[in-house]
MIMI-434208 format. One line per 4 residues: number of its first residue (from 1); their letters; for each residue x, y, z of N, C-alpha, C. Coordinates in steps of 0.02 Angstrom, whole numbers, plus 50000, padded with zeros to 5 digits. Each point is the difference from the previous one (the first is absolute). Example, Ala and Ser with C-alpha at 12.3 -4.5 7.8 and 13.67 -1.06 7.14 Angstrom:
1> as> 50660 49716 50390 49955 50059 50000 50045 50060 50000; 49982 50053 49964 50042 50059 50003 49961 50055 50037
//
This chain:
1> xxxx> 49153 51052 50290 50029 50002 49933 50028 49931 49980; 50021 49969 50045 50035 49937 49983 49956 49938 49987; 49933 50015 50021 49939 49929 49997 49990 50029 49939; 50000 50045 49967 49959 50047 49918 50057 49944 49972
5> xxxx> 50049 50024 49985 50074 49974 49979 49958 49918 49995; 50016 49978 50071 50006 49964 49976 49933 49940 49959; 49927 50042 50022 49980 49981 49982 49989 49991 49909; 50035 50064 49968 49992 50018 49936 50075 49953 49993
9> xxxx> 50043 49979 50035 50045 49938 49974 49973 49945 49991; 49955 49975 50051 49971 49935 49991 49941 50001 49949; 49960 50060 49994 49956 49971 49929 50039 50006 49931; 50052 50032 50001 50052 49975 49942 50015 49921 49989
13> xxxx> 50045 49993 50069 49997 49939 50005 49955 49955 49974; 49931 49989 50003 49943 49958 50017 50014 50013 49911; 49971 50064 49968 49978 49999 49929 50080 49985 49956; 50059 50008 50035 50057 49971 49958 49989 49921 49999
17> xxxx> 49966 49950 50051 50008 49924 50009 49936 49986 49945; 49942 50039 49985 49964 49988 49971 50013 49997 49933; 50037 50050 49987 50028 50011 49923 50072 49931 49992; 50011 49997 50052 50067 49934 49975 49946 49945 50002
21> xxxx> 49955 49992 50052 49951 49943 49999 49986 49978 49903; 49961 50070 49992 49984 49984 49934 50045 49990 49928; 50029 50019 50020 50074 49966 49956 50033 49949 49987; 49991 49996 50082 50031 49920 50015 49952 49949 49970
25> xxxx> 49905 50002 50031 49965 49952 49967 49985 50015 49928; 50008 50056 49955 49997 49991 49950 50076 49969 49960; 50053 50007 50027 50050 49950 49981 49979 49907 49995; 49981 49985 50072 49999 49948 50026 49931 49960 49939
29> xxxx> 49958 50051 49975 49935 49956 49998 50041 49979 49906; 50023 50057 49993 50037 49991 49925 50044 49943 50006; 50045 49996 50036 50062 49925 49997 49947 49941 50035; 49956 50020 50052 49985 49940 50008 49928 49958 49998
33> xxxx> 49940 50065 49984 49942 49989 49989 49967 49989 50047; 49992 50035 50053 49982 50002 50085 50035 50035 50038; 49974 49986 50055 49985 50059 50045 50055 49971 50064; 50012 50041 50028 50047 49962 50086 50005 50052 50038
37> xxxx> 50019 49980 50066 49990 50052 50040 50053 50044 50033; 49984 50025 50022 50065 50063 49993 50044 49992 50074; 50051 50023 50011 50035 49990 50068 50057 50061 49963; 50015 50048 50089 50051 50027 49996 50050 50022 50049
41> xxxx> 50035 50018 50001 50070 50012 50047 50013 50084 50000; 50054 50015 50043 50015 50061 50000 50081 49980 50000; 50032 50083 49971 50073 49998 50017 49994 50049 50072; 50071 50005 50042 50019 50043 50041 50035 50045 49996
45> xxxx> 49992 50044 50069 50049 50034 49998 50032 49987 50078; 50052 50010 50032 50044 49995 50068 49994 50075 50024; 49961 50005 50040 50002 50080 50060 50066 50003 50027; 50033 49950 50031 50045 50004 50027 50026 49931 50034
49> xxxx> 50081 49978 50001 50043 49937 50024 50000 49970 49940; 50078 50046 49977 50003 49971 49940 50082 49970 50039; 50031 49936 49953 50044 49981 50007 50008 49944 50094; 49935 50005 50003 49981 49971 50075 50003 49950 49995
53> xxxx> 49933 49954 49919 50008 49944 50015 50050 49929 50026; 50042 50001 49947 50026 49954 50035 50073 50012 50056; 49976 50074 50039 50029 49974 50067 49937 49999 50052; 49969 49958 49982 49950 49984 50048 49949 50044 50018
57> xxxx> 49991 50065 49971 49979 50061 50016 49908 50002 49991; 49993 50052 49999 49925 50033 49971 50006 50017 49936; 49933 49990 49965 49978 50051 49936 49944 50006 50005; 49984 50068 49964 49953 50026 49999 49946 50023 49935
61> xxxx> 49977 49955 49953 49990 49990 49961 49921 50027 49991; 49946 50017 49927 49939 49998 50001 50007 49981 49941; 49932 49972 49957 49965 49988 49934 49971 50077 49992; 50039 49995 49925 49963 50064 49971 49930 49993 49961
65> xxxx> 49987 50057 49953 49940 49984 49962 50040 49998 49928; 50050 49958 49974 50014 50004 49948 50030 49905 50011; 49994 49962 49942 49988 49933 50019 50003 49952 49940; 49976 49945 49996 49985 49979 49944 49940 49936 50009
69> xxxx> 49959 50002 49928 49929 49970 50005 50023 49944 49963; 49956 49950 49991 49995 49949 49958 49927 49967 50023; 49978 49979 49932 49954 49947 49974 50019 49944 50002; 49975 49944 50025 49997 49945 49999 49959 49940 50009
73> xxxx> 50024 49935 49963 49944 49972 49996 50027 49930 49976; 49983 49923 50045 50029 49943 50020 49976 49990 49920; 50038 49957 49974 50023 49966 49920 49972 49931 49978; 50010 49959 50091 49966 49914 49973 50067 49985 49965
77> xxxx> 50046 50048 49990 50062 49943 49975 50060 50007 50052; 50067 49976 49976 50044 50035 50049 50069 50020 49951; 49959 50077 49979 50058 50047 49959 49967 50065 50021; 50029 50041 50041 49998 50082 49993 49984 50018 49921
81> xxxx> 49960 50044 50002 50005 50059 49938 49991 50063 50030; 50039 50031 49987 50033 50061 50037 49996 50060 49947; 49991 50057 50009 50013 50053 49947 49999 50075 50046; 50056 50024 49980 50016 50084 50048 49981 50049 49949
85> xxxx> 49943 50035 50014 49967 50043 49982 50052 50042 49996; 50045 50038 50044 50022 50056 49988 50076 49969 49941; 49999 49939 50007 50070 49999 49955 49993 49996 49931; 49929 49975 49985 49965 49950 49938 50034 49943 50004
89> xxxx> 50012 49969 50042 50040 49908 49983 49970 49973 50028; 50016 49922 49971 49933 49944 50038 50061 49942 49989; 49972 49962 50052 50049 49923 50016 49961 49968 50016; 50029 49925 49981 49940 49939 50021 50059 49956 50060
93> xxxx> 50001 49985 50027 50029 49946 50045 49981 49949 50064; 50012 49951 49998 49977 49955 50033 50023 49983 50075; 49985 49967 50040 50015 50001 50081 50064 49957 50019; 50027 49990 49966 50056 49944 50035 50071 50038 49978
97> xxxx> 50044 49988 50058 50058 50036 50005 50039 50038 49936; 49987 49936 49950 50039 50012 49944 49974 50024 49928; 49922 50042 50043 49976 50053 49951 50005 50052 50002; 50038 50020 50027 50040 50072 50028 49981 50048 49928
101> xxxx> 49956 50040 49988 50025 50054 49954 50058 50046 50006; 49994 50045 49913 50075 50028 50017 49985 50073 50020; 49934 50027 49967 49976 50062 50022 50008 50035 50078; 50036 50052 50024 50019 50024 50059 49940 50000 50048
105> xxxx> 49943 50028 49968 49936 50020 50040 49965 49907 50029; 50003 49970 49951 49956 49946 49984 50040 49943 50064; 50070 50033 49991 50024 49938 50085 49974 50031 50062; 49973 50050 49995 49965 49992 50068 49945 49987 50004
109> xxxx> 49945 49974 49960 49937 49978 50011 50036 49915 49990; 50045 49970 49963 50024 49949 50007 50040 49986 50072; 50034 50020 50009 50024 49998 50075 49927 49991 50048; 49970 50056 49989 49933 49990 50088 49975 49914 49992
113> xxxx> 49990 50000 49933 49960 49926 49966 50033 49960 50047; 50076 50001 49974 50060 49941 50019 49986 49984 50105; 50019 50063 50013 50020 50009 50064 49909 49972 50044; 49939 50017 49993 49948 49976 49997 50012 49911 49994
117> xxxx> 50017 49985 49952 49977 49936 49994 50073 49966 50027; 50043 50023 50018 50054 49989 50044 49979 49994 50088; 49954 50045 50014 49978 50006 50073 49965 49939 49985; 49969 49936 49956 49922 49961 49981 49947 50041 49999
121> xxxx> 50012 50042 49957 49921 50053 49975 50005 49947 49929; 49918 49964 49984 49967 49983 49962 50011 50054 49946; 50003 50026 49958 49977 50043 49954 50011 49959 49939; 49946 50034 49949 50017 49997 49914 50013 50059 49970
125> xxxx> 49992 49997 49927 49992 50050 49947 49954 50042 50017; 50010 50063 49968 49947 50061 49998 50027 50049 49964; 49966 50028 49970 50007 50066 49956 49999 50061 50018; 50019 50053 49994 50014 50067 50034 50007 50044 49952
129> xxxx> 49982 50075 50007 50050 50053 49976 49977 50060 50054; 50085 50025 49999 49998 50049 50058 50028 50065 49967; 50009 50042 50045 50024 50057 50001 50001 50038 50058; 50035 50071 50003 50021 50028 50050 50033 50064 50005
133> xxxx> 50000 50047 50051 50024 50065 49992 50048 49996 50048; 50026 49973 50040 50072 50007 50047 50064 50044 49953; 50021 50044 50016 50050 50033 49974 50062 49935 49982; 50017 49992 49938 50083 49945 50019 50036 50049 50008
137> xxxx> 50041 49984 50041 50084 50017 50003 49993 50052 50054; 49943 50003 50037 49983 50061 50059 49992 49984 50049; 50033 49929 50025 49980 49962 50050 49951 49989 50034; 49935 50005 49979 49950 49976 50023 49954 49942 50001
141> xxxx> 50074 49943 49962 49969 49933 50017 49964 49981 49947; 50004 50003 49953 49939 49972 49936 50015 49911 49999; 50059 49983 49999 50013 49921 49997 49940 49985 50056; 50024 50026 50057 49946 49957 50086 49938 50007 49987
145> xxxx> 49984 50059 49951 49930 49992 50016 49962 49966 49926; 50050 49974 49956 49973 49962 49942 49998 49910 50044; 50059 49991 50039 50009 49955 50036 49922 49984 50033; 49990 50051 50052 49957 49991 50045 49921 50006 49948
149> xxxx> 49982 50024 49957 49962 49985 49974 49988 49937 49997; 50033 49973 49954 49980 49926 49999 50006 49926 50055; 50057 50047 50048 49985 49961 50048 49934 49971 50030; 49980 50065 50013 49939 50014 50027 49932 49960 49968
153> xxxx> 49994 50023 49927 49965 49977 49964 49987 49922 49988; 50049 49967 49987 50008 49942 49997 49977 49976 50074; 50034 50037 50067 49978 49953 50046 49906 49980 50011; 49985 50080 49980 49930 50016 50009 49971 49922 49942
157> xxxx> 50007 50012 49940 49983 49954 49942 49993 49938 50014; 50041 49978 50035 50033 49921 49997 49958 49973 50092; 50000 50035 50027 49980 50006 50079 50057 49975 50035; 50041 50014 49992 50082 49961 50031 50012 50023 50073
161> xxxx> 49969 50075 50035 50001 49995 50069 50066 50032 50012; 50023 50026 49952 50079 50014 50033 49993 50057 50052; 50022 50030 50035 49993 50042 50044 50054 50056 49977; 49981 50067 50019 50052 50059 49963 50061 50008 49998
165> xxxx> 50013 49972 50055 50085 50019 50020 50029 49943 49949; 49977 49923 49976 50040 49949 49958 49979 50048 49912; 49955 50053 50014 49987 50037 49937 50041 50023 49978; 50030 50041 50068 50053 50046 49961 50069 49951 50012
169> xxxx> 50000 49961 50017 50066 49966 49995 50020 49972 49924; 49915 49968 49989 50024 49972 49915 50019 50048 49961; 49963 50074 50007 50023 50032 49954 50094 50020 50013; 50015 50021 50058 50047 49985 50015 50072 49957 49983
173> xxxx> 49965 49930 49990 50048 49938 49983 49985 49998 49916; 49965 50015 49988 49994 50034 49922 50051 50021 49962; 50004 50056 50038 50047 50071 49976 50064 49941 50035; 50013 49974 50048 50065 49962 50007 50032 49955 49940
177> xxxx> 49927 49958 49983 50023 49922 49973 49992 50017 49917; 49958 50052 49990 49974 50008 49910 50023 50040 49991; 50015 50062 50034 50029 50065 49966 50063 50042 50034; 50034 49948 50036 50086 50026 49996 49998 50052 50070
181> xxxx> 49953 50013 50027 50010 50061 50055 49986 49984 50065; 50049 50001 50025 49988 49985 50074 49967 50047 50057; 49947 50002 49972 49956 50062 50050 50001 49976 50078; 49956 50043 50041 49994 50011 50055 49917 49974 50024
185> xxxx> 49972 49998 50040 49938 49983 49965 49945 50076 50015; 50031 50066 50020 49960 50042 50009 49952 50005 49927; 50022 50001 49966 49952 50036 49928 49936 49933 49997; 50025 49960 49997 49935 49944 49974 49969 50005 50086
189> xxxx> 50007 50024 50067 49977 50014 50052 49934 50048 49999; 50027 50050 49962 49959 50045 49995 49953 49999 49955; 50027 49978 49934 49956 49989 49949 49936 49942 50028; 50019 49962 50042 49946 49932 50014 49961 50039 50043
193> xxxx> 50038 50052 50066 49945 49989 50064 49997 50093 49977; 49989 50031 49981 49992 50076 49998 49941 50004 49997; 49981 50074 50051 49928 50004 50040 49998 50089 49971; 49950 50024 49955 49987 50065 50010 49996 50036 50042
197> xxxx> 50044 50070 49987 50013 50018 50076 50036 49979 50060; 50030 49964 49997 50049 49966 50038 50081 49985 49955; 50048 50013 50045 50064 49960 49995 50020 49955 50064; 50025 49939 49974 50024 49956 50018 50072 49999 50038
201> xxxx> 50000 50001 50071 50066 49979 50028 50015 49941 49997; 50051 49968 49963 50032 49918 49994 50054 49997 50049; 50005 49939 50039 50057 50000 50033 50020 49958 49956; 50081 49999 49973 50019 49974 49962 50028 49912 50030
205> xxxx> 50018 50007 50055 50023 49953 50067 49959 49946 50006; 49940 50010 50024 49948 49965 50036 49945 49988 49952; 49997 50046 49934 49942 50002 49942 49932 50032 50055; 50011 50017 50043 49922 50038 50014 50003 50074 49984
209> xxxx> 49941 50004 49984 49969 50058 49994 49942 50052 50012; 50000 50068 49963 49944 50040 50043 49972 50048 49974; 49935 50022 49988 49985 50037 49953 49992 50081 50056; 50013 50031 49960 50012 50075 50006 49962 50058 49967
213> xxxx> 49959 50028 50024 49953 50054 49951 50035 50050 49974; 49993 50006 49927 50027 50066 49959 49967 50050 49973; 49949 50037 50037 49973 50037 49961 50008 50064 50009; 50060 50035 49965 50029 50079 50023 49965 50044 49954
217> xxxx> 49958 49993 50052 49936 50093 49964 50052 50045 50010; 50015 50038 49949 50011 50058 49968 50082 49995 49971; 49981 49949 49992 50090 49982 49968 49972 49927 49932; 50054 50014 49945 50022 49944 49966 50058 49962 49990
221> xxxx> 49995 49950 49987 50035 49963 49987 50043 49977 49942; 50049 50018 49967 50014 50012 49924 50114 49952 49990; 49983 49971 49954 50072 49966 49985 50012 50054 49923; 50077 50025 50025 50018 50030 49957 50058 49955 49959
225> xxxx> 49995 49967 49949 50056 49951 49959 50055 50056 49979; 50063 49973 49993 50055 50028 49996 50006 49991 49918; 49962 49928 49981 50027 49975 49934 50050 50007 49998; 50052 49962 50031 50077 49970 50018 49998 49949 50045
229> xxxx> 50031 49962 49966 50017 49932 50034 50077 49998 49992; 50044 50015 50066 50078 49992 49998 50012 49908 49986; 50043 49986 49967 50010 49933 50029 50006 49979 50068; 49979 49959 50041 50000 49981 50048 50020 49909 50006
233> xxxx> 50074 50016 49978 50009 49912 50017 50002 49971 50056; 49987 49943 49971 49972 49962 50067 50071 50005 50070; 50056 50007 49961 50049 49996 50052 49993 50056 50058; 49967 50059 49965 49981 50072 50044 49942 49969 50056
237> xxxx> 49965 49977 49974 49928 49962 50029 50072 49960 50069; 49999 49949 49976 50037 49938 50049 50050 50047 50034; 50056 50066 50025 49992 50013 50019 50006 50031 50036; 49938 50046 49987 49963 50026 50079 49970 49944 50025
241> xxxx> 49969 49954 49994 49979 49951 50033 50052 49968 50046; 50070 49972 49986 50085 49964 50018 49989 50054 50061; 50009 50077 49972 49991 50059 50047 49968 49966 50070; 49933 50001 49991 49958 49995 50037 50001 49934 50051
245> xxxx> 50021 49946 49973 50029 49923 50036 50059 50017 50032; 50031 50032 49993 50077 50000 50035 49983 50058 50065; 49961 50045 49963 49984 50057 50072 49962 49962 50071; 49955 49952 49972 49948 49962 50050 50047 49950 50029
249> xxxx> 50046 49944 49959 50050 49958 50022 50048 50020 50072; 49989 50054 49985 50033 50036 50030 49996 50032 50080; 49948 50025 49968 49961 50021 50054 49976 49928 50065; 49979 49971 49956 49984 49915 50017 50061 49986 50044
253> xxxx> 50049 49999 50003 50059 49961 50036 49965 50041 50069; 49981 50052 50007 49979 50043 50066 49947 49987 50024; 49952 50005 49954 49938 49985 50013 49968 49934 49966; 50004 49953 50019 49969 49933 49956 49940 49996 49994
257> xxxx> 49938 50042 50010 49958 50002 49984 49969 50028 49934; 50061 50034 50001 49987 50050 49907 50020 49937 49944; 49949 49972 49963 49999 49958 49955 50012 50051 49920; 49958 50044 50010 49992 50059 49936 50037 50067 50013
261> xxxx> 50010 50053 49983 50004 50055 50026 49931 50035 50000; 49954 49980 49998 49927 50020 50034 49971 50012 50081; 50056 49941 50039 50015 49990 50052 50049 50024 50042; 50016 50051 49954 50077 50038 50013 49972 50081 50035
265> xxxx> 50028 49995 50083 49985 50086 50004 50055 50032 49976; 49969 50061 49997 50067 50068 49962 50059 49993 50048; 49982 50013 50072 50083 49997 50032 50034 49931 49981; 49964 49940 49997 50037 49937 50009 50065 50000 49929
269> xxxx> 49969 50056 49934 50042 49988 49945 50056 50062 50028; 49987 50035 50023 50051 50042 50027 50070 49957 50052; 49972 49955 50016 50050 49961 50054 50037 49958 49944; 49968 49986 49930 50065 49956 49970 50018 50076 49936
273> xxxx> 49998 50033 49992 50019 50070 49953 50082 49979 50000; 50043 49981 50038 50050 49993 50001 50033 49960 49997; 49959 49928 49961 50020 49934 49979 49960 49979 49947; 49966 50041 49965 49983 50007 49930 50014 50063 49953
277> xxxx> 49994 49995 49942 50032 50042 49948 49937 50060 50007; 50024 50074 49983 49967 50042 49975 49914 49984 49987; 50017 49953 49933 49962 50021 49946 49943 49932 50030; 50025 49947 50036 49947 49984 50046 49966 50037 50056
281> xxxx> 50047 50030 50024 49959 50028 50065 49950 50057 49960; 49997 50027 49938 49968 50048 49964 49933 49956 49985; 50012 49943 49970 49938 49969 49988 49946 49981 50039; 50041 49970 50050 49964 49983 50060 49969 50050 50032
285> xxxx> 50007 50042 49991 49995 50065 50045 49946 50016 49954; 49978 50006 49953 49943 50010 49985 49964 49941 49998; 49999 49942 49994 49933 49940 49991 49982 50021 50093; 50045 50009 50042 49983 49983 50074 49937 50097 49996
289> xxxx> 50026 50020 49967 49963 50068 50000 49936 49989 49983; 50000 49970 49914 49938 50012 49974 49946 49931 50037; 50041 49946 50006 49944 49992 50070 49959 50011 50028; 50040 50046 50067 49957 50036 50035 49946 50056 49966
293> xxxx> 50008 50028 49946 49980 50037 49957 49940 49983 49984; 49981 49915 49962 49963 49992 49992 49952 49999 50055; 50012 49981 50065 49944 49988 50073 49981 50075 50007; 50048 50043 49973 49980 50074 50028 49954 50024 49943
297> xxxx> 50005 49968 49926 49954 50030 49959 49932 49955 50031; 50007 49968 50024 49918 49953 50014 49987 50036 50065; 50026 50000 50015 49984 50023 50086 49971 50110 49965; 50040 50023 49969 49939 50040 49987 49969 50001 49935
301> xxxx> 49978 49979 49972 49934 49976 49972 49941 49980 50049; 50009 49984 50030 49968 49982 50049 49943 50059 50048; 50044 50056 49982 49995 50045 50042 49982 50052 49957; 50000 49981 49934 49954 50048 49930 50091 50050 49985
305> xxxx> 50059 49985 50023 50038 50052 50013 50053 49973 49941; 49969 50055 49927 50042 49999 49919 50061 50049 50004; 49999 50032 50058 50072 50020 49999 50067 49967 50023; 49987 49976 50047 50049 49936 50027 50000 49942 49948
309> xxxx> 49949 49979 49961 50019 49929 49946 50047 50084 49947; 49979 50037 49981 50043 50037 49966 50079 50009 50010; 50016 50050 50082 50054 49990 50026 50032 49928 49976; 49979 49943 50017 50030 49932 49993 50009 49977 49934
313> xxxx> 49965 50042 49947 50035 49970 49943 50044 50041 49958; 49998 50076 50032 50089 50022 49985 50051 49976 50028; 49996 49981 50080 50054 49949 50040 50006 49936 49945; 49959 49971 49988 50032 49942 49955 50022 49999 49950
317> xxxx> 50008 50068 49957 50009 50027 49941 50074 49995 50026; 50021 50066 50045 50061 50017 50008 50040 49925 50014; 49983 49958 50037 50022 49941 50001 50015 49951 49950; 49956 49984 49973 50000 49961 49933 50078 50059 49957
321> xxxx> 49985 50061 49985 50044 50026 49947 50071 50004 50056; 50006 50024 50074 50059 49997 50015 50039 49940 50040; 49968 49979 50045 50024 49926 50017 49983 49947 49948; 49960 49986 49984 49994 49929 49956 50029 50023 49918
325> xxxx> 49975 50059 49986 50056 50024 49971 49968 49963 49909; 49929 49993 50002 49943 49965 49936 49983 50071 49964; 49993 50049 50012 49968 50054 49963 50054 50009 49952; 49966 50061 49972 50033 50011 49939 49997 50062 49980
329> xxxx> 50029 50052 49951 49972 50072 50003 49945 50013 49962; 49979 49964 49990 49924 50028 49976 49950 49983 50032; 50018 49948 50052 49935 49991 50071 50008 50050 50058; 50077 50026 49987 50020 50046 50055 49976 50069 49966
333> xxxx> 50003 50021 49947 49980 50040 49988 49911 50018 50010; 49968 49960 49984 49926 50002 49994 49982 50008 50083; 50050 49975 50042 49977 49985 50068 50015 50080 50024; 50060 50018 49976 49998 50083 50009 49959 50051 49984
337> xxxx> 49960 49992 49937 49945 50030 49971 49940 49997 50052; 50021 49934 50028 49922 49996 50025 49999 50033 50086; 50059 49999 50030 50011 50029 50051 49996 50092 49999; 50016 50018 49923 50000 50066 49989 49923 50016 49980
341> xxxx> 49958 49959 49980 49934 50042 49986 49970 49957 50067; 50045 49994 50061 49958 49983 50065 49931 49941 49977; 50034 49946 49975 49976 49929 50009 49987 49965 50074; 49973 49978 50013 49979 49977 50062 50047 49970 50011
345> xxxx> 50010 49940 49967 50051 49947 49975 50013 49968 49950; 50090 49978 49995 49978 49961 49950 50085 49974 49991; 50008 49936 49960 50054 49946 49996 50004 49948 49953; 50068 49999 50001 49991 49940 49929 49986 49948 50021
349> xxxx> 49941 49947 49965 49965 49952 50005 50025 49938 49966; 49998 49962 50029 50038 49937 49961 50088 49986 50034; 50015 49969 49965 50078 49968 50005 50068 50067 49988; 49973 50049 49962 50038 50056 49985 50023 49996 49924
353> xxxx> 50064 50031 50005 50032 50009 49929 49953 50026 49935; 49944 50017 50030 49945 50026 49949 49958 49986 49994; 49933 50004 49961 49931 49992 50025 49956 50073 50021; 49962 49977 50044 49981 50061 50039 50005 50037 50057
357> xxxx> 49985 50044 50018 49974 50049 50053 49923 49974 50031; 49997 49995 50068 49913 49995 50013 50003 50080 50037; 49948 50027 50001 49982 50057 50016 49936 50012 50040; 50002 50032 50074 49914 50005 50013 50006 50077 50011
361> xxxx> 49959 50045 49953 49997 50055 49983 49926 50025 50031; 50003 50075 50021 49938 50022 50021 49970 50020 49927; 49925 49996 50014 49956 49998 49939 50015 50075 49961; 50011 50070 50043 50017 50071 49965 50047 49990 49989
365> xxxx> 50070 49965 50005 50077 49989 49969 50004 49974 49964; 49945 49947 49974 50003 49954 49951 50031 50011 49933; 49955 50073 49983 50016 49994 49926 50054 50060 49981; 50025 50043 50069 50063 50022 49992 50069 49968 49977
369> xxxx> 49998 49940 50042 50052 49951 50017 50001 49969 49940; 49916 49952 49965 50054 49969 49930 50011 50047 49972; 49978 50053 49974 50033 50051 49949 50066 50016 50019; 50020 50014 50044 50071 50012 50008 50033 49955 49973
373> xxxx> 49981 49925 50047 50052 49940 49990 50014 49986 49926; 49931 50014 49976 50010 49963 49913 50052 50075 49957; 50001 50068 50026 50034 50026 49958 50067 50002 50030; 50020 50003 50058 50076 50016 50021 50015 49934 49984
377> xxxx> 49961 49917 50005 50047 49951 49982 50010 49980 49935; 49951 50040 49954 50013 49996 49935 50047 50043 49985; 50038 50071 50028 50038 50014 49987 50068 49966 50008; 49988 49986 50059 50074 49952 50026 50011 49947 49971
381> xxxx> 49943 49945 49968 50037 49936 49982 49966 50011 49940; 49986 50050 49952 49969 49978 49949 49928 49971 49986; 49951 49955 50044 49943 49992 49986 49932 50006 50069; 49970 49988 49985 49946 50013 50072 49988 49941 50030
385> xxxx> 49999 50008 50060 49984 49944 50048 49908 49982 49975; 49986 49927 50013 49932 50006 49994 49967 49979 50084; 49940 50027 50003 49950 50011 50066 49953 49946 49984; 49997 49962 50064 49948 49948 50017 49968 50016 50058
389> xxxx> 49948 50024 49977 49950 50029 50085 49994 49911 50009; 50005 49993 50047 49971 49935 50046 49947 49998 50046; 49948 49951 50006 49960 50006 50067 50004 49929 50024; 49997 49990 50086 50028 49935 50007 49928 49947 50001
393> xxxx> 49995 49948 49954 49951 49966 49974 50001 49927 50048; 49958 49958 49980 49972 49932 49992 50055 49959 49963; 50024 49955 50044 50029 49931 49958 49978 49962 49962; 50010 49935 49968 49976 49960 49957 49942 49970 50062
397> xxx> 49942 50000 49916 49958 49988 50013 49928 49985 49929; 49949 49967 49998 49977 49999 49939 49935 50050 49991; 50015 50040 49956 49944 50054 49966 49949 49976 49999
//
């Protein structure tokens, strides 16, 4: 049942890229009177090790089949012409520091430019118009994988040689230096190196990594959006993180080998419980958890075994909402729905405070479960959650 699935996902897929294809080059041939060639990216989603990265941890990341395309095609001058299909806006701007456009979308194809010709990537002008279906505001990455598009593209174009991992870094230093956010570098990770059928273990520490087969016949894969975003100031962000440095510091005076709390065993935080606060030893107590969590969701995958990655992503649920203490009641709620119509698994995805639910549902529960979720949470908060079946896709790469 799950190869049908997913094969009737992927010829969606294929005839949705064809229909943006033709959109896109009938945009492109109108603004620019020719033809260019196409390149595209994916957004993600995180299976599991959330809040890992930066204590040195694991994530567990894949490329979906939802992404964004673009046309393109070198100019002979050196000015971008740029135009976002899905916004209708178009910008012209040029390569040197202090052509910064003001358009939100348009600094990140200016940023990759910058950060590119910052590494000594040669590049000029070229013309583009893109578009894309990544959900916004559902955390699945639409900035990384508009990023990694053109990363990519350009490197391919220009023959610059960059190798993947400085791929996803530009996009990365991007989102640092052009657009205000100090990411992590999992999302532009995934978006660059994502393998169909596979998720990616990142060590966040060492940067190596490992691909992992995902293909759970008789189950799907589905993000349920809360459509709520709590504020989440940055001071909440900084910390659980303070949290997380003072638990390892700590720990560290005992053990000097623990640089991260990645490196931290469960008893060793038990030996300082009584020279740190509560609400550290709570935090810590889950990153040192979901950890191990993640080696145990790879370790069975491995073994074809979707009940144990299931088990492990209500453990990180309960964690995230009661030690780290990021959920919210409408991720807690949906996570209850889904435990009550016997979900395999499932947990809030992302940073918390709102967003989504990821869910891996058996294929006969499927369509019990959204019907429930969309009417009991439309009763409770007033509107319906929306459903993103996902299948885990192909990274950037050119059509």
């Amino acid at each position: 049942m799950y190869l049908k699935i997913n094969f009737i996902s992927l010829k969606i897929e294929f005839i949705f890229l064809r229909i943006m294809q033709t959109k896109i080059s009938e945009k492109f041939n109108t603004l620019y009177g020719s033809k260019g060639e196409f390149f595209s990216s994916a957004g993600r989603i995180n299976l599991i090790g959330e809040h890992t990265d930066y204590n040195g941890g694991y994530v567990f990341p894949g490329a979906i089949d939802k992404g964004i395309v673009a046309e393109i095609e070198l100019n002979g001058t050196n000015k971008v012409c740029a135009y976002s299909l899905d916004l209708d806006e178009y910008v012209e701007f040029g390569l040197n520091e202090d052509d910064a456009p003001t358009q939100s979308w348009s600094r990140y194809i200016f940023g990759v430019c910058r950060e590119i010709i910052k590494r000594g990537g040669n590049i000029s002008g070229f013309n583009t118009v893109f578009a894309g279906n990544v959900p916004l505001g559902a955390g699945m990455s639409s900035s990384a994988a508009l990023e990694s598009t053109f990363a990519f593209a350009l490197n391919y174009l220009f023959s610059l040689n960059i190798d993947k991992f400085e791929l996803a870094r530009i996009g990365q230093s991007t989102e640092h230096n052009y657009c205000g956010v100090k990411c992590g570098i999992m999302d532009q990770f995934a978006s660059v190196f994502g393998k169909k059928g596979h998720l990616m273990r990142l060590d966040c520490k060492t940067m190596e990594y490992k691909y992992f087969p995902f293909n759970p016949e008789g189950y799907r894969l589905v993000l349920l959006d809360s459509v709520v975003k709590h504020e989440l100031a940055s001071s909440a962000y900084n910390k659980r993180r303070e949290s997380c440095e003072r638990a390892a510091a700590a720990i560290r005076e005992r053990h000097p080998e623990v640089e991260f709390l990645r490196d931290a065993k469960r008893e060793w935080l038990d030996e300082v419980k009584d020279v740190i606060s509560e609400e550290d030893f709570m935090r810590a107590e889950y990153v040192i958890g979901e950890v191990a969590r993640v080696l145990d969701v790879c370790d069975a995958l491995e073994r074809g075994d979707y009940e144990t990655v299931g088990e492990k992503m209500y453990e990180t649920h309960y964690g995230m909402s009661r030690l780290y203490e990021v959920s919210c009641e409408e991720l807690d709620f949906l996570n209850d729905i889904a435990k009550e119509c016997q979900v395999t698994g499932s947990r809030v995805m992302g940073g918390g405070f709102g967003g989504c639910t990821i869910n891996l549902v058996k294929n006969e529960l499927y369509d019990a479960f959204i019907e429930k979720a969309k009417v009991t949470f439309t009763d409770r908060f007033g509107h319906e959650p929306k459903v993103y079946d996902v299948i885990i896709s192909d990274g950037a790469r050119k059509l």
